[in-house]
Residue, then its C-alpha position, 0 to 999 in steps of 0.5 A: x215512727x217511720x223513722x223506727x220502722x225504717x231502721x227495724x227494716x234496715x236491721x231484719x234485713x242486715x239479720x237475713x243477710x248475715x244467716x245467708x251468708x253464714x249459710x253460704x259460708x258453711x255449706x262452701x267449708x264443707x265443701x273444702x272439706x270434701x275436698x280434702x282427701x287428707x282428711x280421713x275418719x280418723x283425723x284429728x282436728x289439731x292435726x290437720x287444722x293449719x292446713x286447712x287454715x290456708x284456704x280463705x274458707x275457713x277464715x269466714x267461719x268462726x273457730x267453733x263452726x269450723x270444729x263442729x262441721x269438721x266434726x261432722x264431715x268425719x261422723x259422715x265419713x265413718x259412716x261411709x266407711x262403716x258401710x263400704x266394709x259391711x258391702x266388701x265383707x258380703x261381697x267377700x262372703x259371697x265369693x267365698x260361698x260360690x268357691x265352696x259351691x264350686x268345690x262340692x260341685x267337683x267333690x259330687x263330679x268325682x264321685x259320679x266318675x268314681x275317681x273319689x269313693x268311701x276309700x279315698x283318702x284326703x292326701x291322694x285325693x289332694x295330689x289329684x286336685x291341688x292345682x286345679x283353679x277350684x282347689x286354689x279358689x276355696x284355698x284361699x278363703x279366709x272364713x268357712x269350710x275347709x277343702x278338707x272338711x268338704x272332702x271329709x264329709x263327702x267321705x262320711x257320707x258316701x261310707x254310710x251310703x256304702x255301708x247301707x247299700x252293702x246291706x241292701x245287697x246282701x239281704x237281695x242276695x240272700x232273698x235270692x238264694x245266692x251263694x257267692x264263692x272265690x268262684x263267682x265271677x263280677x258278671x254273676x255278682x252283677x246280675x244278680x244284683x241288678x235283678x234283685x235291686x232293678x232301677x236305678x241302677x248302681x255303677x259298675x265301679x260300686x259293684x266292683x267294691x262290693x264284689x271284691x269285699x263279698x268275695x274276697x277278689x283283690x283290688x278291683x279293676 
């Protein structure tokens, strides 16, 4: 019986040291694996398997672990290159993003200064700001808005906000009794709608427009 319980012993141990260092063994194969930057996640294993067959790792592992732990590695690998795309894909999203912010940041610049109204078209407003690294920034996404579809809906809107102040401005000038002629100069227009509308103010260059159309006096200057 001690003889039994040796060998029993014996064999428990030899077990132990064989899942050891078959263990071992893998976690060394896969690390020759890492190794290889050949390997791609669209590797194919009889492709690449002599060349991984060189290296005295391999020949530690039977044919079939060595498939199933290559098999791993790319399932790890596309999933590392499955995520890589989705952070460069929102990183591209968010650059795209902050290149149109930055356009209708300069959109809202230009009709604050009035160097873009109602009346502006895309083709003269485009000569104005093609070379400009914000143009050229939003020129080149690849997903979103348009430079042009921007500009068009800053120019849908300021026609409505023209045309509702327009009305504005002739109920406060016929509130007031005024009668506007070929005669009446832009500073009487002015006053007279400065004092009917009072705060906040409009720009002179929108009272021009204004001017122009209630009174029939050419391009405003």
């Amino acid at each position: 019986m001690f003889r039994d319980a040796i060998l029993l012993s014996s064999v428990g141990d030899e077990r132990v040291k064989a899942f050891e260092d078959r263990k071992r063994n893998i976690v060394e194969y896969r690390r020759f694996l890492e190794s290889c930057n050949f390997i791609k996640p669209n590797s194919q294993w009889r492709k690449v398997q002599d060349r991984l067959e060189v290296d005295e790792r391999c020949s530690r592992l039977e044919k079939i672990d060595q498939l199933e732990i290559f098999q791993e590695y790319l399932r790890d690998l596309e999933r590392e290159e499955e995520e890589r795309k989705k952070i460069q894909k929102e990183e591209l999203k968010k650059a795209e993003r902050k290149h149109r912010d930055e356009f209708r940041g300069l959109i809202d610049e230009h009709i604050a200064t009035g160097e873009l109204t109602a009346k502006t078209s895309w083709r003269d407003y485009l000569v104005k700001v093609k070379d400009l690294p914000v143009y050229l920034a939003i020129a080149s996404n690849s997903s979103g808005a348009t430079p042009k579809e921007l500009f068009e809906d800053a120019v849908e809107d300021l026609k409505r906000k023209y045309h509702e102040l327009k009305s504005q401005i002739k109920d406060v000038l016929k509130l007031r009794k005024v009668t506007l002629s070929t005669g009446s100069t832009f500073d009487e227009f002015r006053v007279s709608v400065s004092e009917g509308i009072g705060s906040p103010s409009i720009p002179d260059f929108k009272l021009k427009f204004f001017h122009v159309e209630l009174v029939g006096h050419g391009t405003p200057g």
